[in-house]
N, C-alpha and C positions, 0 to 999 in steps of 0.2 A: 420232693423229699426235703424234708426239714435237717437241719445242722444236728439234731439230736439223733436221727435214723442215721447221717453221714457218719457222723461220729461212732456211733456202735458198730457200721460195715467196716470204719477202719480200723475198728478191734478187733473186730473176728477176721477180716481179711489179715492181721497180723498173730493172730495165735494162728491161723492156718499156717502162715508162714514158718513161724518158727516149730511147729511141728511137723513141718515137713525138712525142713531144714535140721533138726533134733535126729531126726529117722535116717539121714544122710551121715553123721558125724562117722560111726563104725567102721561104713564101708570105704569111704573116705580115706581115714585114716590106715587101712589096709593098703588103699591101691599107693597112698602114698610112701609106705614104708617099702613096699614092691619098686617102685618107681627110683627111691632114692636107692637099693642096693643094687638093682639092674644099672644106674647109671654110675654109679659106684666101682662094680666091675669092668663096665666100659669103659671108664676113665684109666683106672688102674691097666687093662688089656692093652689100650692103646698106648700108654707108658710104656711098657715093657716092649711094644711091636716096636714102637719108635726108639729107643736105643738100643735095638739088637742088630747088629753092623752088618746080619746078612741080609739085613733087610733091604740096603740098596745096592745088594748083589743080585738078587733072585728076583723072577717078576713079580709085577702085584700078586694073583690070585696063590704063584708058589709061596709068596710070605705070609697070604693070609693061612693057606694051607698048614703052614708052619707054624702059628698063633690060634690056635682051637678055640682059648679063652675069648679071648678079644674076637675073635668072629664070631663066636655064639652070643655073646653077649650084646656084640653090633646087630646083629640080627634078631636078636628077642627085644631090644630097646625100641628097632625099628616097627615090628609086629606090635609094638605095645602099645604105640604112637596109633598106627593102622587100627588097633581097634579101640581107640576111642581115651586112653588112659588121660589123655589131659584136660578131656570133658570132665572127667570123674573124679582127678583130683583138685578141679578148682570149683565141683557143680554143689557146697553149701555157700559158698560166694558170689553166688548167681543166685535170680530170683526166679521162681517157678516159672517155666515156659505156661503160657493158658493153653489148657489141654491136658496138664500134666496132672495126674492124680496122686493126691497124699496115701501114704503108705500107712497099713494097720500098725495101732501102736496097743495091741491083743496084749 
């Protein structure tokens, strides 16, 4: 393979790229604005668990009992983790796994 054939594979191997990368930006930017309010609310829940003075009255599970917010919220951040949310919000800064196929851009 000649410098001229190398050269044209590393063009088209990077317009692949960046349309695959292009087809990623939307969803992306979804899971990340999910991402920043769910931890948003956890941060905020755990505030208000942490200076509520019955909290180191009652046991753990009665104070989480007690904080709805901040336990739903601990629990949907944790699930969100569980399924995959920090592959998806950093996967246009990563380079296509080989194997992975470019998405229709119809």
């Amino acid at each position: 393979m000649n410098s001229l054939e190398q050269a044209e594979d590393l063009k088209a191997f990077e317009r692949r790229l960046t349309e695959y990368i292009h087809c990623l930006q939307p969803a992306t930017g979804r899971w990340r604005m999910l991402l920043i309010v769910v931890s948003v609310c956890t941060a905020t829940g755990a505030w208000n668990w942490l200076i509520d003075p019955e909290t180191q009255k009652v046991s753990f599970f009665t104070s989480l009992w007690n904080h709805p917010f901040f336990t739903i919220s601990c629990i949907t951040l944790i699930g969100l983790f569980f399924a995959g949310i920090h592959k998806r919000v950093v996967a246009p800064s990563m380079y296509p796994l080989p194997g992975v196929e470019l998405c229709s851009l119809n």
